[in-house]
Steps between C-alpha positions, in 0.01 A plus 500: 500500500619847376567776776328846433666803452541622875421874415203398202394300812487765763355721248182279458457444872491892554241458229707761268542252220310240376642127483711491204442186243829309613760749367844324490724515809806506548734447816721785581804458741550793707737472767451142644148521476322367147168705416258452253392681274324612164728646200333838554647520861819290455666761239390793737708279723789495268483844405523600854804296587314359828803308643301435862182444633416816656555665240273302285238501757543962421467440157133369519308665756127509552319762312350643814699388812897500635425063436681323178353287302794266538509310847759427761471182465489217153389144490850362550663403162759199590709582121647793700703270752771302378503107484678339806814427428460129714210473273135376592405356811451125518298327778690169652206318508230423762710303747836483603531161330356581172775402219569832307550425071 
């Protein structure tokens, strides 16, 4: 399932903009955090420069409010975090006496 754009998103819950028809989306790395979103919003991103998340969180503010449209917080996005270098966890079995393969 595709991720919204965040600000398209907060737009339509403030009730500013309707629902757009699935516009494509795009994930946007800025600082360590990854945010989606539309075309539209991701080259006002670019053209900005953001570099960090506070200042992406300036460049889309609510129309009427000191609020952004962008929140604190994303669903968290695991591609950010590097593999682990002893690589995936393996259970040893149920008991103690299990053979392991």
């Amino acid at each position: 399932m595709q991720r919204p754009c965040e600000v398209c998103d907060g737009l339509a819950k403030l009730e500013l903009q309707a629902a757009a028809d699935k516009p494509k989306v795009r994930r946007v790395l800025v600082g360590e955090r990854i945010v989606a979103l539309c075309e539209v919003h991701a080259a006002q991103v670019k053209r900005a420069g953001t570099t960090d998340v506070d200042t992406l969180r300036e460049l889309f503010p609510e129309p009427s409010g000191r609020r952004s449209l962008v929140g604190r917080r994303s669903p968290l996005d695991r591609r950010v975090f590097p593999p682990r270098p002893e690589g995936r966890r393996r259970s040893g079995g149920r008991r103690a006496d299990d053979a392991r393969d």
